[in-house]
BAFI-3210 file (N, C-alpha, C; in Angstrom, 3 decimals, decimal comma, padded with zeros to 6 digits):
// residues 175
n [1|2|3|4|5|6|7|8|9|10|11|12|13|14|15|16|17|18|19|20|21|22|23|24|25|26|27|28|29|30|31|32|33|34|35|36|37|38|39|40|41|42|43|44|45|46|47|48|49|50|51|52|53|54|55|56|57|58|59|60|61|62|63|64|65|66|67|68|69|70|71|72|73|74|75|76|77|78|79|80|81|82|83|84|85|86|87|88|89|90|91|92|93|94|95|96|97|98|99|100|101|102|103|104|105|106|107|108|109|110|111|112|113|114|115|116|117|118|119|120|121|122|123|124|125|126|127|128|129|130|131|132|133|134|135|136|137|138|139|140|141|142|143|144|145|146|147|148|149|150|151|152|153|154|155|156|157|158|159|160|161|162|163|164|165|166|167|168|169|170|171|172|173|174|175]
n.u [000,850|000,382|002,402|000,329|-002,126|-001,979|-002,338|-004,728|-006,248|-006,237|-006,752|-009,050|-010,368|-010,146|-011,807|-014,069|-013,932|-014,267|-016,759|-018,271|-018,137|-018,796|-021,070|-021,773|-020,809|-022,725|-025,322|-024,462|-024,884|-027,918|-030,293|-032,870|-036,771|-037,645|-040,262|-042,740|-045,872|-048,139|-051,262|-053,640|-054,743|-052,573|-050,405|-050,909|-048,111|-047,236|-048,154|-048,884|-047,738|-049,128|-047,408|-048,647|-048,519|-048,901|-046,538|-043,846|-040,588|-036,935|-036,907|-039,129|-039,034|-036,974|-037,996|-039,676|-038,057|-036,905|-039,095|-039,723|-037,486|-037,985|-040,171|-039,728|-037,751|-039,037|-040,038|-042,547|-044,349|-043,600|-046,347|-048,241|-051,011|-051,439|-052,241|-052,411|-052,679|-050,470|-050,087|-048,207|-046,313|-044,055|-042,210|-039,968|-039,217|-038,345|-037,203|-037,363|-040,297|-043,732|-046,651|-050,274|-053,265|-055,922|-058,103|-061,701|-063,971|-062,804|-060,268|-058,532|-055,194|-054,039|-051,525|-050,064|-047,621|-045,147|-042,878|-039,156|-037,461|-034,178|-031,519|-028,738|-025,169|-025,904|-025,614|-026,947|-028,933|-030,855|-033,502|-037,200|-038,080|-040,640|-042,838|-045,519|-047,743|-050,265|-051,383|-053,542|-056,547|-056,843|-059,191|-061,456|-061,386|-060,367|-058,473|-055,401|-052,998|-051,961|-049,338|-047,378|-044,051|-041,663|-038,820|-035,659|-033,188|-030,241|-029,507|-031,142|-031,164|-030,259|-030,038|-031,624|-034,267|-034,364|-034,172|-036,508|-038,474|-038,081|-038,933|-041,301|-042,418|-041,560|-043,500|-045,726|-045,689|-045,379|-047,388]
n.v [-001,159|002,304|005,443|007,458|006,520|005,245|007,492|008,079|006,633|006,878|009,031|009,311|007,261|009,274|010,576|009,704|008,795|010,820|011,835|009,830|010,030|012,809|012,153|010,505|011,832|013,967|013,475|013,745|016,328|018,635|018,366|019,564|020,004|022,711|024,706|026,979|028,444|030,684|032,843|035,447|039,052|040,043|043,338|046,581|048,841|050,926|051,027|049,992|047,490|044,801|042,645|039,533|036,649|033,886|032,630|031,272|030,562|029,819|029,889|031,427|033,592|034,400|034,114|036,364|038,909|037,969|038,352|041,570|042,868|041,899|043,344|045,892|046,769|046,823|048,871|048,427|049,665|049,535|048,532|048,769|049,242|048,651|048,788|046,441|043,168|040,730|037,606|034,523|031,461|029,527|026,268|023,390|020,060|016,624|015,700|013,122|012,978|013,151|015,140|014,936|014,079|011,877|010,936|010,479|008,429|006,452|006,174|007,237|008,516|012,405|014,378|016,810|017,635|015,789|013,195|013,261|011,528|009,996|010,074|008,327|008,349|010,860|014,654|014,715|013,984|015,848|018,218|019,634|022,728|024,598|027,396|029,984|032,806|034,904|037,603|040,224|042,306|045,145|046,856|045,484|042,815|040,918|038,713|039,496|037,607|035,106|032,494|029,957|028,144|026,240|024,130|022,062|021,240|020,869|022,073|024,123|027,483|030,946|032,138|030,508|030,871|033,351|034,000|032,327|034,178|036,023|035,720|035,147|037,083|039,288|037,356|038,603|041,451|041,264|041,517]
n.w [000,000|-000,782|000,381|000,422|000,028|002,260|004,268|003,428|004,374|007,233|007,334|006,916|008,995|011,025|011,231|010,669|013,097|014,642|014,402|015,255|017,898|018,313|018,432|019,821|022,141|022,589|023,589|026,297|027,562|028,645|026,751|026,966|025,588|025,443|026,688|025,352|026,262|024,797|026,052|024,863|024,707|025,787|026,636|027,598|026,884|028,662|030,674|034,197|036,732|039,145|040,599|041,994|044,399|046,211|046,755|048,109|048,955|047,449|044,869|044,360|045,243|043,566|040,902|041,036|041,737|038,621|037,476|038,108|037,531|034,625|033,697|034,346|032,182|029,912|030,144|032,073|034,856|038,079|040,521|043,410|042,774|040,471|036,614|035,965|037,127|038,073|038,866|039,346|039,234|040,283|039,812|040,618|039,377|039,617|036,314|035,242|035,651|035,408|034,441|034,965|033,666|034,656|032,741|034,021|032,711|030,733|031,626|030,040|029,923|029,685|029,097|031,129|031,437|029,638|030,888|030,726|028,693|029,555|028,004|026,654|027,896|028,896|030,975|033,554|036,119|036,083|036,036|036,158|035,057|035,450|035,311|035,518|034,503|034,650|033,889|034,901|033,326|035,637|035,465|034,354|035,119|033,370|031,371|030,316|030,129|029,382|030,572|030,123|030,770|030,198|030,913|031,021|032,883|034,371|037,241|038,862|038,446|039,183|036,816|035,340|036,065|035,710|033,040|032,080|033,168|031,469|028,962|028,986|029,962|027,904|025,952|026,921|026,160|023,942|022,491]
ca.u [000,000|001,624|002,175|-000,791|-003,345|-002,276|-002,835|-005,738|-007,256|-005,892|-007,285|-011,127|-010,394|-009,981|-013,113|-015,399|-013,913|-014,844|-017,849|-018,903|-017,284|-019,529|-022,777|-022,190|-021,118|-023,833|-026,046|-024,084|-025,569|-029,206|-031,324|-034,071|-036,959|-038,036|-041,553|-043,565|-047,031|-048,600|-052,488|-054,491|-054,750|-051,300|-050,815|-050,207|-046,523|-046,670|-049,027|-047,800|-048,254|-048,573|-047,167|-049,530|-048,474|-049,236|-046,130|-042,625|-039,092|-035,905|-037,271|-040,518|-038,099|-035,948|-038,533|-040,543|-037,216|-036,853|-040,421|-039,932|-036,617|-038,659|-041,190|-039,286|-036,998|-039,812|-040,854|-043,491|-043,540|-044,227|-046,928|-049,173|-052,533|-051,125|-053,085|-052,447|-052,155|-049,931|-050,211|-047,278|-045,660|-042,721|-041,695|-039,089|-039,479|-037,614|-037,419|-038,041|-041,823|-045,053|-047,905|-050,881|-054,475|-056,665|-059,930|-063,004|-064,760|-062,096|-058,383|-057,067|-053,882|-054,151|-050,449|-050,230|-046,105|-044,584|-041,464|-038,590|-036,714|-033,267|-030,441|-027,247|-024,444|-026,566|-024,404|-027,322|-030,640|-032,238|-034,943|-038,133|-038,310|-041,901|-043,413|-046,527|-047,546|-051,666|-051,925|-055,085|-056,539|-057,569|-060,319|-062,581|-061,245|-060,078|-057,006|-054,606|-052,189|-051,756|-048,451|-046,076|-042,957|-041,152|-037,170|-035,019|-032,305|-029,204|-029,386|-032,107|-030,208|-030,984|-029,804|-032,075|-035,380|-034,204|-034,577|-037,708|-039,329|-038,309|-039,039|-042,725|-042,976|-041,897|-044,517|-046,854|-045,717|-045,329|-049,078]
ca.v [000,000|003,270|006,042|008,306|005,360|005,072|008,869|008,831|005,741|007,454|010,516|008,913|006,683|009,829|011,531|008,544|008,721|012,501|011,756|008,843|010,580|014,018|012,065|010,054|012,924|014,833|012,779|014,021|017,535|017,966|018,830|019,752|020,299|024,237|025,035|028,071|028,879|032,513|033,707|036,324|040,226|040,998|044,307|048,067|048,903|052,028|051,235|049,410|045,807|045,039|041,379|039,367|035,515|033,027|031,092|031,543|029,837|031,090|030,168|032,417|035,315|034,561|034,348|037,756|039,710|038,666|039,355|042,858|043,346|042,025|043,978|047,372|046,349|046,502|049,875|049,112|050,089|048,437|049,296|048,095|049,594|048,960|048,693|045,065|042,506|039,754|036,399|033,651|030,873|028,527|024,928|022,167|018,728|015,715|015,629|012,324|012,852|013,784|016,012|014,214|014,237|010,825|011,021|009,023|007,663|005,693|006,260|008,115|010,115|013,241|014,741|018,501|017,867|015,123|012,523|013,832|010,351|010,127|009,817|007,622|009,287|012,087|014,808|014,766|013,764|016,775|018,985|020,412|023,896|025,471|029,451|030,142|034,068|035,282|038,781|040,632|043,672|045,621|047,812|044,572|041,600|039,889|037,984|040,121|037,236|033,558|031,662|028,553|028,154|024,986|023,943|020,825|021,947|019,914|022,554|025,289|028,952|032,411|032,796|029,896|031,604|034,921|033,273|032,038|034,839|037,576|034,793|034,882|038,390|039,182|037,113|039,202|042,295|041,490|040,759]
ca.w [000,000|-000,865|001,428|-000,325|000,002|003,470|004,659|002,926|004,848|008,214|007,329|007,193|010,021|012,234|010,393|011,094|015,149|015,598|013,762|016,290|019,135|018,575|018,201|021,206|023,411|022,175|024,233|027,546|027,873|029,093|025,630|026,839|025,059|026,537|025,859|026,051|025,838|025,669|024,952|025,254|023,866|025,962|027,606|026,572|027,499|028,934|032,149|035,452|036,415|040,396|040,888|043,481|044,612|047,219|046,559|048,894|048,764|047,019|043,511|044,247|045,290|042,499|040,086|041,333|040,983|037,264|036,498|038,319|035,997|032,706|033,242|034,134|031,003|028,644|030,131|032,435|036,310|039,590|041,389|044,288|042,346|039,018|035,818|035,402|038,310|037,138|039,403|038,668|040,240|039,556|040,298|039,966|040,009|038,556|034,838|034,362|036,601|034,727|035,490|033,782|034,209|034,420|032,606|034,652|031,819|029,933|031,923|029,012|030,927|028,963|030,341|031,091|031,518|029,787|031,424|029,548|028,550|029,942|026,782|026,953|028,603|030,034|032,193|034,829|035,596|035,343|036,933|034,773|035,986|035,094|035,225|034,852|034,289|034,399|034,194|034,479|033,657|037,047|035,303|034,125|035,426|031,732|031,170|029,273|029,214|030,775|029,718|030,904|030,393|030,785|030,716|031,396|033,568|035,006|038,223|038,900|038,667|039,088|034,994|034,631|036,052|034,715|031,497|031,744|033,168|030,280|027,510|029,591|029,975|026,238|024,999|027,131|025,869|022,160|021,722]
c.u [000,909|000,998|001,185|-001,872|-003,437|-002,161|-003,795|-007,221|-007,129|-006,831|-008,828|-011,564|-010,587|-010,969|-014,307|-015,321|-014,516|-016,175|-018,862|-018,746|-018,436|-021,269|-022,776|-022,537|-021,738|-025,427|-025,813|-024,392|-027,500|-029,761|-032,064|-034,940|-038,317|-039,500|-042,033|-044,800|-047,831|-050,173|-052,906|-053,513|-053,417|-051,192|-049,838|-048,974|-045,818|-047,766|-047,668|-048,531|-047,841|-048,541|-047,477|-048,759|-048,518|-047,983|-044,621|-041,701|-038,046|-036,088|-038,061|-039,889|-037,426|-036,559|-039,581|-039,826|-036,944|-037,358|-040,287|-038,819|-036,974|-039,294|-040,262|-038,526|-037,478|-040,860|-042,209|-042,921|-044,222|-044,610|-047,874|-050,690|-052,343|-052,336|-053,616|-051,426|-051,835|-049,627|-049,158|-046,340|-044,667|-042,696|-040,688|-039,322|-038,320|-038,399|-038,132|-039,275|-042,343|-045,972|-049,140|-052,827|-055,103|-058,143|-060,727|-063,626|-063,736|-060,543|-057,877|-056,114|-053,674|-052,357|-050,536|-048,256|-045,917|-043,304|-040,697|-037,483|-035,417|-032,396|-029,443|-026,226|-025,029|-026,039|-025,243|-028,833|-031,876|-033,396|-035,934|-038,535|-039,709|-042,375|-044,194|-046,838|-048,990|-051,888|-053,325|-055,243|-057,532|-058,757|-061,393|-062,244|-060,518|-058,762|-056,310|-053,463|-051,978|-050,574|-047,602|-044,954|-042,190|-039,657|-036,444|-033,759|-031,030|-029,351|-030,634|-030,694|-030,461|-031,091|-031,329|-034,115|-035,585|-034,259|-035,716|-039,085|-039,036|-038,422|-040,680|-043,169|-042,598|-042,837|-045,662|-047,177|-045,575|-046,552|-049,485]
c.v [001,240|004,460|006,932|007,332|005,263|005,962|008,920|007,593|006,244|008,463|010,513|008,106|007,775|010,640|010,856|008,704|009,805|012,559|011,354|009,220|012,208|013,469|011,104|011,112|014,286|014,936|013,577|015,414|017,298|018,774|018,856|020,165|021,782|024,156|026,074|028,981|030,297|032,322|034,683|037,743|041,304|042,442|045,337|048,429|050,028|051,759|049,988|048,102|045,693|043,120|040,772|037,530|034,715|032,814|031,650|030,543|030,798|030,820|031,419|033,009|035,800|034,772|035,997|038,575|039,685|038,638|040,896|043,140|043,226|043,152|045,309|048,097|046,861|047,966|049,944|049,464|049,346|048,920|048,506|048,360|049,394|048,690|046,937|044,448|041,241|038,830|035,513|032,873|030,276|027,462|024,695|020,664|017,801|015,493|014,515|011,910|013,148|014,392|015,533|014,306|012,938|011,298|010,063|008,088|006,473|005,461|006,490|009,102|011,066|014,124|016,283|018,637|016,557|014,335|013,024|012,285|010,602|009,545|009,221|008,651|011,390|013,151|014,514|014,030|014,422|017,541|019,907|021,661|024,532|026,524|029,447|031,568|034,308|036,641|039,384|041,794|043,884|045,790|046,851|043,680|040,425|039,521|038,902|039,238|036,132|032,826|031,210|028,581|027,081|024,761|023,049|021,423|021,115|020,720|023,841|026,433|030,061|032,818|031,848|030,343|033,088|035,072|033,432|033,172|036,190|036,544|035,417|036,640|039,654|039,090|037,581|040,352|042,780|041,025|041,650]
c.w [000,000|000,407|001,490|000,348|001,870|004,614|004,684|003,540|006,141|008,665|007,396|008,295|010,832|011,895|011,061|012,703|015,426|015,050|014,915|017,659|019,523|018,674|019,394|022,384|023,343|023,081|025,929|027,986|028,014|027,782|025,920|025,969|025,862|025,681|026,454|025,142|026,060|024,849|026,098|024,537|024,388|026,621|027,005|027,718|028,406|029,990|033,069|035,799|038,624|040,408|041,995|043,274|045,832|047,771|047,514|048,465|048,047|045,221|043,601|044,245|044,073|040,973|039,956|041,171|039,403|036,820|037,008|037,508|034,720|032,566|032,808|032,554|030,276|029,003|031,077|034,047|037,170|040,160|042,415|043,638|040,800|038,193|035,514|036,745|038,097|038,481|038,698|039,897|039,641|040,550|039,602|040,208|039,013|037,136|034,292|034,969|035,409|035,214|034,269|034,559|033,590|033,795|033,086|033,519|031,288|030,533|030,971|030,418|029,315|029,823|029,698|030,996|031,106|030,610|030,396|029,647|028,450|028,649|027,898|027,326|028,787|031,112|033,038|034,577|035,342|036,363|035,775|035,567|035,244|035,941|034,807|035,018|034,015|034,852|033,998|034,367|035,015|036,343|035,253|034,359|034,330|031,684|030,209|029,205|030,203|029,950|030,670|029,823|031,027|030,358|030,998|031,898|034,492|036,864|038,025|039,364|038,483|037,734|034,262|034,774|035,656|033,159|030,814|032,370|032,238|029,171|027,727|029,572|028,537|025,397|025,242|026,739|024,310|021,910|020,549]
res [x|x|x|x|x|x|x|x|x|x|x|x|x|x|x|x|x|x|x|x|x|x|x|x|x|x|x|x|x|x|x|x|x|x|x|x|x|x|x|x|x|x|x|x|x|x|x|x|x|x|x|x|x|x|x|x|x|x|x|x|x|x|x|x|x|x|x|x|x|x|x|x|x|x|x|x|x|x|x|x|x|x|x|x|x|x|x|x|x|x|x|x|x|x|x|x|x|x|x|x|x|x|x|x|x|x|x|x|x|x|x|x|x|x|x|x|x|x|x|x|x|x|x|x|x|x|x|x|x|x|x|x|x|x|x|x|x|x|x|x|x|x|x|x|x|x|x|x|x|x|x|x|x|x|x|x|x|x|x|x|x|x|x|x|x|x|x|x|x|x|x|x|x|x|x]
***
């Protein structure tokens, strides 16, 4: 075999490895698949939004500071009487759980959160971090904007709910 022929079999041998090598450890990061749902008629950009929630821990905190930075971001202001009283909570749970609803008649599971199926060399196992976002208008009571936001996450992190609440409060303000 000459020395050409046998470069040139070298040279596809080490093509085919980084080939097989990028599509394995491709697998080892968490791909989630992020989702996020927005409706309703959205909200005019130049009034104020007063953020109301039940919910406590250091997500809730963490998530109520970067809806009060989306919002301000995008121009509006924070107020206790505001125009628009925006309700929103956040969770985490394990990735590979479900949130599913049984129907009585038949046991169809209709799922509101799929299991997210764990890949071969995987770095982690994962946490599904979800945001949900229902603003209203004060004056008549009407939804000006209800949306989830979902994420597959190796660690929950302040970047990672600061994320998901200006993706969420974006899609409330680009209506």
């Amino acid at each position: 075999m000459s020395k050409t022929v046998s470069t040139a079999v070298l040279v596809k041998a080490k093509s085919a490895l980084l080939v097989a090598a990028s599509v394995i450890l491709s697998g080892c990061s968490l791909a989630g698949n992020p989702s996020l749902e927005g409706y309703g008629p959205g909200l005019s950009k130049t009034d104020s939004v007063s953020l109301h929630s039940s919910g406590n821990g250091s997500y809730h905190t963490a998530y109520k500071e970067a809806l009060e930075q989306s919002f301000r971001g995008r121009g509006f202001s924070i107020a206790t009487d505001g125009r628009y009283v925006a309700d929103f909570a956040i969770s985490a749970r394990a990735s590979d759980s479900a949130i599913a609803v049984v129907k009585d008649t038949d046991q169809e599971v209709a799922y509101v959160s799929a299991a997210r199926k764990r890949k071969f060399l995987q770095e982690c196992d994962g946490e599904r971090l979800r945001a949900t976002l229902i603003v209203f208008d004060r004056s008549d009571g009407s939804v000006a904007f209800r949306g989830m936001r979902e994420s597959d996450v190796c660690e929950v992190t302040e970047t990672a709910v600061s994320v998901m609440a200006d993706e969420l409060v974006a899609s409330a303000a680009n209506r």
